[in-house]
N, CA and C atoms of all chains as a GROMACS GRO file, in nm:
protein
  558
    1UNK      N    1  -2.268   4.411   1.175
    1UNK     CA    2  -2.170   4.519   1.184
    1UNK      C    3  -2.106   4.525   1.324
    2UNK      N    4  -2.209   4.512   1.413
    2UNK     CA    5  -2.113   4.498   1.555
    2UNK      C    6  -2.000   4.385   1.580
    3UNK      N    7  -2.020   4.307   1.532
    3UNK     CA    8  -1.915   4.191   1.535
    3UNK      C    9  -1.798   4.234   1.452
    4UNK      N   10  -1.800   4.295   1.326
    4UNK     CA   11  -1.712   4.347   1.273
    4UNK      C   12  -1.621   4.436   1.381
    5UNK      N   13  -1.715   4.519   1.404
    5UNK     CA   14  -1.680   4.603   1.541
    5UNK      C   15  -1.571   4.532   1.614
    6UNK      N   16  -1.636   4.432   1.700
    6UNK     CA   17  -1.564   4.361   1.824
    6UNK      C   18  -1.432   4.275   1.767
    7UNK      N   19  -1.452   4.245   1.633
    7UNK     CA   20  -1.334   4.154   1.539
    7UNK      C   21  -1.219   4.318   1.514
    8UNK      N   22  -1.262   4.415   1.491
    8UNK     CA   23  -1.142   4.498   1.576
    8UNK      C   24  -1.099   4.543   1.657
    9UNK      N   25  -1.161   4.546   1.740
    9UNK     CA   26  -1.118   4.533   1.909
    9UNK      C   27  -1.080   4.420   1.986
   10UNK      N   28  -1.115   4.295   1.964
   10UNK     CA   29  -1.075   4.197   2.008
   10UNK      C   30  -0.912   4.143   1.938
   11UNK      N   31  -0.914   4.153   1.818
   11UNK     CA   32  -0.800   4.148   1.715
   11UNK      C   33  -0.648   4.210   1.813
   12UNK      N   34  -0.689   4.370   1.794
   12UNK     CA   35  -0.602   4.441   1.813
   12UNK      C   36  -0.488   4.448   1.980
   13UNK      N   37  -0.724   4.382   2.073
   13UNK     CA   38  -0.645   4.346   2.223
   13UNK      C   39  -0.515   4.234   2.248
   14UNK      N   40  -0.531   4.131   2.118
   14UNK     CA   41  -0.475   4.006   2.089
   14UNK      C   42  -0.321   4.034   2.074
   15UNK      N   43  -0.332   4.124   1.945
   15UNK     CA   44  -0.165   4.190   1.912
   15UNK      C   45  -0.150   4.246   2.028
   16UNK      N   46  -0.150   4.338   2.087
   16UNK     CA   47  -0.126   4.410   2.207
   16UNK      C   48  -0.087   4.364   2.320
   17UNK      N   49  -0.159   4.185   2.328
   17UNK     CA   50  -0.117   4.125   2.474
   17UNK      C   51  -0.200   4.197   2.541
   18UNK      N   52  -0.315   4.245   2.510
   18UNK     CA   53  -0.410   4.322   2.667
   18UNK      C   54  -0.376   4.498   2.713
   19UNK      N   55  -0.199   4.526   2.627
   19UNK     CA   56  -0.197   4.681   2.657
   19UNK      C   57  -0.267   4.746   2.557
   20UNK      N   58  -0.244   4.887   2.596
   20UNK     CA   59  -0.363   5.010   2.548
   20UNK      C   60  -0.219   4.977   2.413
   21UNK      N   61  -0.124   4.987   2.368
   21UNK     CA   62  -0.039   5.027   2.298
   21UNK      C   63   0.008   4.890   2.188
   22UNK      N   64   0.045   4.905   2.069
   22UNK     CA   65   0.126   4.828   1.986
   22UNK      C   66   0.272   4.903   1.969
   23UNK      N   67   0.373   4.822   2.032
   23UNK     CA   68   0.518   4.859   1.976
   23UNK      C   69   0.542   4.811   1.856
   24UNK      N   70   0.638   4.857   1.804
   24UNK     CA   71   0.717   4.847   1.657
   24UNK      C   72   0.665   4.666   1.617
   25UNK      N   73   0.727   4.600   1.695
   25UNK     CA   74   0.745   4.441   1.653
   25UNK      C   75   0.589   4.383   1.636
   26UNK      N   76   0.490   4.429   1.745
   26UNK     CA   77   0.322   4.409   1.762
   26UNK      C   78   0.283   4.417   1.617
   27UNK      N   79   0.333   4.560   1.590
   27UNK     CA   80   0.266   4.610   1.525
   27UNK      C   81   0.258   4.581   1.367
   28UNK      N   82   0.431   4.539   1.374
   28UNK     CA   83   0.451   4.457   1.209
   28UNK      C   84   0.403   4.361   1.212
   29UNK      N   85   0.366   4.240   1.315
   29UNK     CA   86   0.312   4.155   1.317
   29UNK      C   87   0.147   4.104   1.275
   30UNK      N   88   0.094   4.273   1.345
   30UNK     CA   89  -0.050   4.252   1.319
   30UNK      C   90  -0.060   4.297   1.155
   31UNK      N   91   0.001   4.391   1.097
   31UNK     CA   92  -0.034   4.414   0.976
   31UNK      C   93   0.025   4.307   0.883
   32UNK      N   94   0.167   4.251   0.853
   32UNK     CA   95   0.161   4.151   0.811
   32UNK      C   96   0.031   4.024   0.800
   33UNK      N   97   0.021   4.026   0.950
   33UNK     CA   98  -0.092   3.871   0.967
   33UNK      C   99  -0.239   3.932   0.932
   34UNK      N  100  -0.256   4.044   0.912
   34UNK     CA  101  -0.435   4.104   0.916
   34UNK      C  102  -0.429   4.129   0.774
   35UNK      N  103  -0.354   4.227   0.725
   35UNK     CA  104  -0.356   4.296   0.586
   35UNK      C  105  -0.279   4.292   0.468
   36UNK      N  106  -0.246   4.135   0.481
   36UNK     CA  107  -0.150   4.139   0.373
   36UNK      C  108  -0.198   4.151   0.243
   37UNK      N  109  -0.336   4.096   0.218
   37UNK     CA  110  -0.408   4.103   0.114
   37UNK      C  111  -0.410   4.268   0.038
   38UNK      N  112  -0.434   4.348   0.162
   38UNK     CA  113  -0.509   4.488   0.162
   38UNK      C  114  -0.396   4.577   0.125
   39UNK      N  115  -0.272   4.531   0.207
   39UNK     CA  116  -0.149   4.660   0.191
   39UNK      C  117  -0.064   4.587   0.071
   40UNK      N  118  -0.025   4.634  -0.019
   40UNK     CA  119   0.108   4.574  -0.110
   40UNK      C  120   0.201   4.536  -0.039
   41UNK      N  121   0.269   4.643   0.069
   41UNK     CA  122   0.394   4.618   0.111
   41UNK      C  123   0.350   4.593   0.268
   42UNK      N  124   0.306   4.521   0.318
   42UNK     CA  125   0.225   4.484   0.466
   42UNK      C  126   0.361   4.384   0.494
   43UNK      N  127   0.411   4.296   0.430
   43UNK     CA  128   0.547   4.202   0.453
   43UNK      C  129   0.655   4.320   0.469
   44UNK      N  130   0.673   4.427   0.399
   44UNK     CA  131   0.796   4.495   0.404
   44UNK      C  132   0.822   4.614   0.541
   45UNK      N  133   0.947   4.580   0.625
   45UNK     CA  134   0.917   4.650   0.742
   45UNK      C  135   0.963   4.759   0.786
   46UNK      N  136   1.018   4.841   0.645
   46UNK     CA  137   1.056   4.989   0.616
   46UNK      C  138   0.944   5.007   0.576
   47UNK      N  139   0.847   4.984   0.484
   47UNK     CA  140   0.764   5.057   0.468
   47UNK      C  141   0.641   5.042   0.598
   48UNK      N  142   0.625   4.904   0.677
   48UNK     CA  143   0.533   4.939   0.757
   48UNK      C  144   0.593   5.026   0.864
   49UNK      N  145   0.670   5.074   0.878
   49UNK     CA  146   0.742   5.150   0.981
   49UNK      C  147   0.705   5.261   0.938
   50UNK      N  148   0.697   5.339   0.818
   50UNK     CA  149   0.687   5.439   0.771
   50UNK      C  150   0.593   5.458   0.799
   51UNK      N  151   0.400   5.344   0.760
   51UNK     CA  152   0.310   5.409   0.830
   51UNK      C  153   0.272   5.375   0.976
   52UNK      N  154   0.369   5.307   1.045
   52UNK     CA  155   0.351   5.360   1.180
   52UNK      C  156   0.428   5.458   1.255
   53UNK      N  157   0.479   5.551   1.170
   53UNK     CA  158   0.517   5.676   1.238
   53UNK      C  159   0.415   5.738   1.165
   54UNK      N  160   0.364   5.744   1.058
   54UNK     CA  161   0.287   5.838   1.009
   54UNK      C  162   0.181   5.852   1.130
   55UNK      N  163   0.130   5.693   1.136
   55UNK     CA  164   0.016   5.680   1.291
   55UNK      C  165   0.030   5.766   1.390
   56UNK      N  166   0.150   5.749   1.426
   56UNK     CA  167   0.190   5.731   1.551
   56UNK      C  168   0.185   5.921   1.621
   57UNK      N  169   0.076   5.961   1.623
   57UNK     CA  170   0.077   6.122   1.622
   57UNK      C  171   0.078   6.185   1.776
   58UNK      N  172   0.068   6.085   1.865
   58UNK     CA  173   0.172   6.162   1.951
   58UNK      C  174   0.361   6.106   2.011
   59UNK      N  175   0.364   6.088   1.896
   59UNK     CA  176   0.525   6.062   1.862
   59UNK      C  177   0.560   5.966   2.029
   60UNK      N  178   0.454   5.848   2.073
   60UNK     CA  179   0.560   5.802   2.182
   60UNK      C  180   0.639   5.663   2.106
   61UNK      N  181   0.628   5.614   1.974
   61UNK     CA  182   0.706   5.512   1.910
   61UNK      C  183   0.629   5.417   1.944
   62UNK      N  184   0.500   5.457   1.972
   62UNK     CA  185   0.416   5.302   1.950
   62UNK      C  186   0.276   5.334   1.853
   63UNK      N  187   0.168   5.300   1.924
   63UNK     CA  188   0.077   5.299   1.828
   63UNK      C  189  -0.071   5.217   1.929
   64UNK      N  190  -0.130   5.353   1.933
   64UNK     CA  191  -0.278   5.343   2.054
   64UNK      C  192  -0.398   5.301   1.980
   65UNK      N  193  -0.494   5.273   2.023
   65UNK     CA  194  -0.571   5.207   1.944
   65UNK      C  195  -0.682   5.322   1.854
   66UNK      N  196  -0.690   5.418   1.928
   66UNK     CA  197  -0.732   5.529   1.834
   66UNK      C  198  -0.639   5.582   1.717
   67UNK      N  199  -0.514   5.569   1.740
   67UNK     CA  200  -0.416   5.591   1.616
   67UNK      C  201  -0.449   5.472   1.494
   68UNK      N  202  -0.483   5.324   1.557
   68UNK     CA  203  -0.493   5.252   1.465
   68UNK      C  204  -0.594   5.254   1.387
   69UNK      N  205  -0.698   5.277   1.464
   69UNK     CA  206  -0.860   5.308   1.345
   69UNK      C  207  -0.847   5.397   1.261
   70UNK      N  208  -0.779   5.451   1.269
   70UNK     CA  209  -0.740   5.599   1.171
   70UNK      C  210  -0.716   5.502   1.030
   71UNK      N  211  -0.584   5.431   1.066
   71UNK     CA  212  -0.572   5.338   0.957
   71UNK      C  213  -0.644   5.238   0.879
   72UNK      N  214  -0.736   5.221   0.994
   72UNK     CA  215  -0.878   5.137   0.955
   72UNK      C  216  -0.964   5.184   0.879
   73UNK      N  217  -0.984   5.260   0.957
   73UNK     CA  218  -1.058   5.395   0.868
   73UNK      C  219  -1.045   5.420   0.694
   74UNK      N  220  -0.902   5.458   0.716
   74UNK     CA  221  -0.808   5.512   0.573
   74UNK      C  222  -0.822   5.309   0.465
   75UNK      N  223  -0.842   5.256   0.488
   75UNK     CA  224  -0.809   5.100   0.430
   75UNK      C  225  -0.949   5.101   0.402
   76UNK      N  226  -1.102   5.129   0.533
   76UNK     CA  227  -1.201   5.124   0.467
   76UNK      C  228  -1.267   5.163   0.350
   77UNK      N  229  -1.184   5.316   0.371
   77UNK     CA  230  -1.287   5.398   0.296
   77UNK      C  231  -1.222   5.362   0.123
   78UNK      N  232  -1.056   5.321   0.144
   78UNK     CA  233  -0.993   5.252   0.015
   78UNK      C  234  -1.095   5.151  -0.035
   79UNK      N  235  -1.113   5.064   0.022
   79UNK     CA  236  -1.175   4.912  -0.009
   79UNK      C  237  -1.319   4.952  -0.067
   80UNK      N  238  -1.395   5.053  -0.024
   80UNK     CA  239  -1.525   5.120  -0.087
   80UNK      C  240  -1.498   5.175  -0.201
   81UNK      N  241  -1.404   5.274  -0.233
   81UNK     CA  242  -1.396   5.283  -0.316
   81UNK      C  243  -1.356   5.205  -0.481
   82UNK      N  244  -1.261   5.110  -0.431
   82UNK     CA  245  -1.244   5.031  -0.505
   82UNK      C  246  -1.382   4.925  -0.515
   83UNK      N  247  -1.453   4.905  -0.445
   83UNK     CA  248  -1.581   4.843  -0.470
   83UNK      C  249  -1.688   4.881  -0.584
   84UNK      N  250  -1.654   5.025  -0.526
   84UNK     CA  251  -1.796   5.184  -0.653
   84UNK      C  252  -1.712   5.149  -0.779
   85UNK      N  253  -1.561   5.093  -0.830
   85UNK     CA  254  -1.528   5.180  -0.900
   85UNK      C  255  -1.531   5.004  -0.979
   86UNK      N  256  -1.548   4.923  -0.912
   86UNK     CA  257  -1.511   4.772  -0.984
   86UNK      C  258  -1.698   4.769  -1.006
   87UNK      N  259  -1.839   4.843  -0.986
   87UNK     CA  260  -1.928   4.836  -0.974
   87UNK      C  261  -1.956   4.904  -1.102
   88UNK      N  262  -1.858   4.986  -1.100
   88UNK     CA  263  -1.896   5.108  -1.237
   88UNK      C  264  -1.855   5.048  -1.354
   89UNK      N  265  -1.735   5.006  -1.346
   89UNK     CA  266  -1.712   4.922  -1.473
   89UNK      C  267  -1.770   4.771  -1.520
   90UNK      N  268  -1.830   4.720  -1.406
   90UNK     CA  269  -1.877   4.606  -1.451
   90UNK      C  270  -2.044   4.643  -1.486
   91UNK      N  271  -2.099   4.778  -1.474
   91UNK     CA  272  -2.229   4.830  -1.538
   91UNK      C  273  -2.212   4.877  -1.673
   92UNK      N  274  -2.100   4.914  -1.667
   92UNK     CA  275  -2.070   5.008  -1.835
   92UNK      C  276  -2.031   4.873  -1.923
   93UNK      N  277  -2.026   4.725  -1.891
   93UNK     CA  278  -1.934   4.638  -1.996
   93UNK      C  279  -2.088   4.572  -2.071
   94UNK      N  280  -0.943   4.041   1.021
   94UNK     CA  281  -0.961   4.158   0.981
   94UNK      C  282  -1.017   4.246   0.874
   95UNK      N  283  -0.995   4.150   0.826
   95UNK     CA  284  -1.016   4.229   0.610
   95UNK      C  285  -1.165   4.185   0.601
   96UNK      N  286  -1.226   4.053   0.670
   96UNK     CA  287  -1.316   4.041   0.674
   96UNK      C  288  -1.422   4.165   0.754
   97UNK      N  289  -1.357   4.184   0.838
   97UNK     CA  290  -1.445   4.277   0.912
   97UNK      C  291  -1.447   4.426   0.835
   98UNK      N  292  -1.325   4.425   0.783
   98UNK     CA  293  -1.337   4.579   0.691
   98UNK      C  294  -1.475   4.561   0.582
   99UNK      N  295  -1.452   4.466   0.504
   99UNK     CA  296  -1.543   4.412   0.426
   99UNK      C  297  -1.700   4.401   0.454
  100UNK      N  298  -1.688   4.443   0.555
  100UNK     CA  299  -1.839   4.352   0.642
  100UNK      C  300  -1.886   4.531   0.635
  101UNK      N  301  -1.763   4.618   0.688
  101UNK     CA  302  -1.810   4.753   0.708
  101UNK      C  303  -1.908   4.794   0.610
  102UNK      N  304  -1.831   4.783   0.480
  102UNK     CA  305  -1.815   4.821   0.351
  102UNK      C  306  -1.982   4.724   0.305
  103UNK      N  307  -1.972   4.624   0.232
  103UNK     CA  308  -2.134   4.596   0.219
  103UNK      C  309  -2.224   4.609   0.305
  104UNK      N  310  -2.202   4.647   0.467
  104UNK     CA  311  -2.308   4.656   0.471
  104UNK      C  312  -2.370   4.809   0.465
  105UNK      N  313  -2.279   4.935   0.429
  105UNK     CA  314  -2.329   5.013   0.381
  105UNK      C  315  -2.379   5.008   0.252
  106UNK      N  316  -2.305   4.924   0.156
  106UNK     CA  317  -2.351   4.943   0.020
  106UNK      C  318  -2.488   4.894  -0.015
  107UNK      N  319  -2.530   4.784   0.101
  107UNK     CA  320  -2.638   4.759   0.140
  107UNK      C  321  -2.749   4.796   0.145
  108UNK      N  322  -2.720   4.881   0.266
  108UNK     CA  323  -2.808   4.998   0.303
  108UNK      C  324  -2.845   5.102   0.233
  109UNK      N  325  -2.714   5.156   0.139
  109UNK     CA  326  -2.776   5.251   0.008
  109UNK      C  327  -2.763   5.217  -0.098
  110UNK      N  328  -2.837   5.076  -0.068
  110UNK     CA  329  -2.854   5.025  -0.222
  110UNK      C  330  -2.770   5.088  -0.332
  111UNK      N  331  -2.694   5.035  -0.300
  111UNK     CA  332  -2.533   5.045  -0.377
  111UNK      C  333  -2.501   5.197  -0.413
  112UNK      N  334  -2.595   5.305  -0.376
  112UNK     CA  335  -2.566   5.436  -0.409
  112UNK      C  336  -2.438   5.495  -0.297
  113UNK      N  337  -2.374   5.615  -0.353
  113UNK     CA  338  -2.238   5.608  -0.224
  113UNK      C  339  -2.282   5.708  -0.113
  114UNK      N  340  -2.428   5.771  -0.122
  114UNK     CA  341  -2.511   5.806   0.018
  114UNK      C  342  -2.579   5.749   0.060
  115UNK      N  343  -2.583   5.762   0.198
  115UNK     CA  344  -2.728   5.672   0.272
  115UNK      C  345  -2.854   5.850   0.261
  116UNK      N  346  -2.992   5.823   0.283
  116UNK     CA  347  -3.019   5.952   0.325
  116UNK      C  348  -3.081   5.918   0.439
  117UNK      N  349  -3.170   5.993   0.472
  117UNK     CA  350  -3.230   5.975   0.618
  117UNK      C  351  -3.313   5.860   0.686
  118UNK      N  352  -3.336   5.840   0.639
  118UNK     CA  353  -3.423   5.706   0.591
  118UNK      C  354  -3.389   5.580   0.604
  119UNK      N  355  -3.241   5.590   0.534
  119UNK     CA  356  -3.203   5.448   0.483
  119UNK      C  357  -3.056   5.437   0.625
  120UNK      N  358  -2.995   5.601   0.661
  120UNK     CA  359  -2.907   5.567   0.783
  120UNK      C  360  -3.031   5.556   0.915
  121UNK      N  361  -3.158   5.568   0.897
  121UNK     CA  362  -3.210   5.524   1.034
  121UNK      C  363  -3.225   5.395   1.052
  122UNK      N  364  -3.245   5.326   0.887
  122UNK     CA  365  -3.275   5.204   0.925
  122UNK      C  366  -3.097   5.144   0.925
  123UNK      N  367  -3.014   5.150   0.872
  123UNK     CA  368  -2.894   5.111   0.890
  123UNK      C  369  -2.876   5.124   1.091
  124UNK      N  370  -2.887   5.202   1.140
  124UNK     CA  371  -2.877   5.248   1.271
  124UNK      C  372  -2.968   5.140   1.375
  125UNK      N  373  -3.082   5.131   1.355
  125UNK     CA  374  -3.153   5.073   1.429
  125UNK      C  375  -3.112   4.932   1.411
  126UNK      N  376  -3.134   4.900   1.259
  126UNK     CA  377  -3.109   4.737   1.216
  126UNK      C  378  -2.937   4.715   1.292
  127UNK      N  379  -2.850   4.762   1.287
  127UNK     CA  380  -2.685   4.694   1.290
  127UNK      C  381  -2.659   4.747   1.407
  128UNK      N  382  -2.710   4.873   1.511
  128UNK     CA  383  -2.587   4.928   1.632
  128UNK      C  384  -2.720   4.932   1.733
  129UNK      N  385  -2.795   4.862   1.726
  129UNK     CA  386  -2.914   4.830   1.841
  129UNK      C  387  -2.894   4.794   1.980
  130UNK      N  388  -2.780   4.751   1.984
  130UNK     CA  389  -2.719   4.684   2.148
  130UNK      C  390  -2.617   4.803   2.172
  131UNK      N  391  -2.510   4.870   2.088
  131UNK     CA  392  -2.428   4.915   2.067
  131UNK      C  393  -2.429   5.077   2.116
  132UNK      N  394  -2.569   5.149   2.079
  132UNK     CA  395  -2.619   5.256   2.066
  132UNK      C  396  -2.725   5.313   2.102
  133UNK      N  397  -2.726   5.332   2.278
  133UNK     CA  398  -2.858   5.358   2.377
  133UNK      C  399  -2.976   5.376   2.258
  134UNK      N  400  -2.986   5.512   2.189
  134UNK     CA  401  -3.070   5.586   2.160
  134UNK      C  402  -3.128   5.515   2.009
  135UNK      N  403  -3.070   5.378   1.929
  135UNK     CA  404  -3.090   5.374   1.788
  135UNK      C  405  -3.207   5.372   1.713
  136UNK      N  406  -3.327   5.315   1.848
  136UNK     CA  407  -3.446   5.386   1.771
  136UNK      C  408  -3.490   5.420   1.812
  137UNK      N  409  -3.467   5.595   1.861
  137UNK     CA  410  -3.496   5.682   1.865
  137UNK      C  411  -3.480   5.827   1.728
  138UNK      N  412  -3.576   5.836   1.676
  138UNK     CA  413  -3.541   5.885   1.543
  138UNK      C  414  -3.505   6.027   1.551
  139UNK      N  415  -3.592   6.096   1.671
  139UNK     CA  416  -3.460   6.261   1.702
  139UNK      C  417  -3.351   6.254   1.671
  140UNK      N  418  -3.296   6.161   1.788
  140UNK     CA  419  -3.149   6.123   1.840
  140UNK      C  420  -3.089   6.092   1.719
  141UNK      N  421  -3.120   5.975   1.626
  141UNK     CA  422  -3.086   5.977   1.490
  141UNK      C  423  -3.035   6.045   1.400
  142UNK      N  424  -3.109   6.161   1.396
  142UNK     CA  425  -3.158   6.261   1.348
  142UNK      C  426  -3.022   6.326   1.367
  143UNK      N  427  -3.028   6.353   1.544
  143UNK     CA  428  -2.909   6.398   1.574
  143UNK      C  429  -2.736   6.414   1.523
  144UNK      N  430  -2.748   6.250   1.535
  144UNK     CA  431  -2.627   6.163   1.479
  144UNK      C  432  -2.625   6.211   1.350
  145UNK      N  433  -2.694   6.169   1.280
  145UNK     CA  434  -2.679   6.236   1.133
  145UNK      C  435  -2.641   6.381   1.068
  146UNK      N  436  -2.685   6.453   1.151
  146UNK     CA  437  -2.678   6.594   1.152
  146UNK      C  438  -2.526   6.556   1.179
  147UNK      N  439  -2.472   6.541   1.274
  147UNK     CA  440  -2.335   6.582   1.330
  147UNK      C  441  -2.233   6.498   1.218
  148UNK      N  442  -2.240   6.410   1.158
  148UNK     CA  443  -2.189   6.333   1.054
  148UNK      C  444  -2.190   6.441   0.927
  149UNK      N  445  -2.296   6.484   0.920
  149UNK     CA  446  -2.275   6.568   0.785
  149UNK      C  447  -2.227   6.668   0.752
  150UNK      N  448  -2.080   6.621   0.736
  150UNK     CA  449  -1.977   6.757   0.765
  150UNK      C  450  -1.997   6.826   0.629
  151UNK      N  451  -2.050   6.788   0.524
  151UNK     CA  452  -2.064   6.877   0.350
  151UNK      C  453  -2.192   6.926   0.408
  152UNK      N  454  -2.286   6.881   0.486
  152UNK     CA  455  -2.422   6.973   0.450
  152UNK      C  456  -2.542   6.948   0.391
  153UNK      N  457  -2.506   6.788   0.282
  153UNK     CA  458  -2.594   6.772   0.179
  153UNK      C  459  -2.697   6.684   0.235
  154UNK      N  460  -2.707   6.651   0.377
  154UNK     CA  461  -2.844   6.592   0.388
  154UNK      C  462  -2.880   6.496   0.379
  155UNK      N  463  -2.716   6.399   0.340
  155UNK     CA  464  -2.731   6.268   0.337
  155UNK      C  465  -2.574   6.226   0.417
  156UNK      N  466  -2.530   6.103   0.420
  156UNK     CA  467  -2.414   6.011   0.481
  156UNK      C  468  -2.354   5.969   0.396
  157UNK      N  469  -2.233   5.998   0.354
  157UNK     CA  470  -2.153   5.963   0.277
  157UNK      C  471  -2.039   5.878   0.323
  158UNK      N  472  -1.984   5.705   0.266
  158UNK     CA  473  -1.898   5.662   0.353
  158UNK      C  474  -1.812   5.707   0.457
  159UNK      N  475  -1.721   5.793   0.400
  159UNK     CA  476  -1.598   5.835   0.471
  159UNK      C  477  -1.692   5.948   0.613
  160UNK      N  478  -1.811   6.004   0.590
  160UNK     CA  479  -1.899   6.008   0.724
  160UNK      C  480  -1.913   5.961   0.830
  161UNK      N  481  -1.965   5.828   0.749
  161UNK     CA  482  -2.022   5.678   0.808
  161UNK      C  483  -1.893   5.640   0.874
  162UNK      N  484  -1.772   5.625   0.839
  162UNK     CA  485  -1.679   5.526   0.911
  162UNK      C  486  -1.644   5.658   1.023
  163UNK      N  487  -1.691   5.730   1.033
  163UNK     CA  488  -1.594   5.817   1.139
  163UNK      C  489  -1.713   5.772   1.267
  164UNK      N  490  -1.831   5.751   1.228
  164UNK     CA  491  -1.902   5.723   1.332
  164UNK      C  492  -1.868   5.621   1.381
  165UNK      N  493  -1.879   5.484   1.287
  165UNK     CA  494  -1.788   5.384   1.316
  165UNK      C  495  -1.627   5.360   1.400
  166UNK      N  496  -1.602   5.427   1.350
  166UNK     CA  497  -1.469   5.467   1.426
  166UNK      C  498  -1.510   5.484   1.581
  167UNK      N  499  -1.552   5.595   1.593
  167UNK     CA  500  -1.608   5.639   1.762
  167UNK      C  501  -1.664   5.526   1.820
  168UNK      N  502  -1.759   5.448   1.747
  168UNK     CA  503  -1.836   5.345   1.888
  168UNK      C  504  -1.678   5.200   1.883
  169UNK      N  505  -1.618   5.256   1.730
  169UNK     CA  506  -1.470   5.118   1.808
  169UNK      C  507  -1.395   5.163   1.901
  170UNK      N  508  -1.403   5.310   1.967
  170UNK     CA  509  -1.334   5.338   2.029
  170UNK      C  510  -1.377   5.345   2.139
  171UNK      N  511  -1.473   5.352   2.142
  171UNK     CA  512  -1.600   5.328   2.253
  171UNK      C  513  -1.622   5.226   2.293
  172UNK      N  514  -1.565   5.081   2.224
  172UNK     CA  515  -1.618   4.940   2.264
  172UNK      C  516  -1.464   4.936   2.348
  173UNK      N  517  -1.371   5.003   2.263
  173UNK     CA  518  -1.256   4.925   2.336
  173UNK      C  519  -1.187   4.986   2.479
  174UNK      N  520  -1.252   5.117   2.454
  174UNK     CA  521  -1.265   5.160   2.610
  174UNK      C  522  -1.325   5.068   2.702
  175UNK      N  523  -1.436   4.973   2.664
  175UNK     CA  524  -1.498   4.946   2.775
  175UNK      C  525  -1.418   4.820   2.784
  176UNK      N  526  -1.407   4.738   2.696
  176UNK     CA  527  -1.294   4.624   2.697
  176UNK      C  528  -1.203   4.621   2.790
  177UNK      N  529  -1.127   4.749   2.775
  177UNK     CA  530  -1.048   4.810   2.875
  177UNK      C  531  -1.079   4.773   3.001
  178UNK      N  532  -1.161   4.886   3.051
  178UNK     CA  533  -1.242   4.900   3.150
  178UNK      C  534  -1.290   4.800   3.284
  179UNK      N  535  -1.354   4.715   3.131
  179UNK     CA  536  -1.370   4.586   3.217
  179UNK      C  537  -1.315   4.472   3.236
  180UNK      N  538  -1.169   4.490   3.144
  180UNK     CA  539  -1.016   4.376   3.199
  180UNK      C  540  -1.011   4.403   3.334
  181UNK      N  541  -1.022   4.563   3.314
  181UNK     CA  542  -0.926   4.649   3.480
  181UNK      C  543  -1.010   4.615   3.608
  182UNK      N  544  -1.167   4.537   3.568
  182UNK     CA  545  -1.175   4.569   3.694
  182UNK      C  546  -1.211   4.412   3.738
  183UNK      N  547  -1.208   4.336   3.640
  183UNK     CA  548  -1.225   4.144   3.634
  183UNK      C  549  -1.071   4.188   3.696
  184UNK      N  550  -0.984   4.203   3.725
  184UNK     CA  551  -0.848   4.208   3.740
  184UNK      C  552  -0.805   4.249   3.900
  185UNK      N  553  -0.918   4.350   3.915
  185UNK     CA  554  -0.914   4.389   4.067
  185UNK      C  555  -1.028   4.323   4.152
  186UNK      N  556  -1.032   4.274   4.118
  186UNK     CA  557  -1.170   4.162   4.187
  186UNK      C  558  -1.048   4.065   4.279
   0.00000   0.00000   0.00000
C-alpha cells in the first residue's frame, strides 16, 4: 500500500514538473495518460475541464495536490464499489 | 495510476475479507502490516485505537472504505509534503 502511496505522489510530482500545482494543459495530460481506463471521457477536454474546476476549490485555475486526492479519493471509492457490486453478482449466478 | 488505485482497493478487500468493514482487529492488522514505515505509532494499539476512533465518522465501530481512503488520503498528503520538503532543501544545499 505504501508504494501505491508514493506511485501517487511521485506520478503527480512528474505531471507537475516538481511544482506544488497542475495547470489546465498538466492536468489534461495526466488524466488522459493515468485514467483513461477509469474516466469515460478522460480524452475529452471540456469535460476534463469541467472536473478540474469542480477540483479546483480555491478557484486559482490550477489544481494542488490536495485538490487532486479528492479526485483520487472520489475514483477509489468508485472502483470499490464497482468491485462489491461485480462480487455480488458473481455470488448470486 | 489505476494500478495504484487498485492496489488501494484489494488491499482493503483483503483485509476485510471481502466484507465492506474492516473492525478493530482486522484495521489494526491492516495498519501495522501496510503503513509500518509510513506511520510512527502503527503498532501501537491505543494510538490505533485512536486512528480508528477519529475515522469513524457513522459511529458503528468499524472502517468503512470511503473512511479508510480519507486516512489514506492524509498520509498522501503527508508523503508529498515531505517530497516537497526535501526537493527544497537537496536544492539549497
Amino acid at each position: 500500500m505504501e508504494s501505491a502511496i508514493k506511485t501517487l505522489v511521485t506520478t503527480f510530482l512528474s505531471s507537475s514538473k516538481g511544482k506544488e500545482n497542475l495547470d489546465s494543459k498538466s492536468f489534461q495530460k495526466l488524466i488522459s495518460s493515468q485514467f483513461g481506463s477509469m474516466m469515460e471521457n478522460a480524452q475529452d477536454k471540456e469535460a476534463v475541464d469541467k472536473v478540474m474546476g469542480d477540483l479546483d476549490s480555491n478557484n486559482d485555475g490550477e489544481v494542488d495536490f490536495t485538490e487532486f486526492i479528492i479526485l483520487v479519493g472520489a475514483l477509489t471509492v468508485a472502483c470499490n464499489d464497482f468491485f462489491l457490486e461485480f462480487n455480488e453478482k458473481s455470488e448470486t449466478k
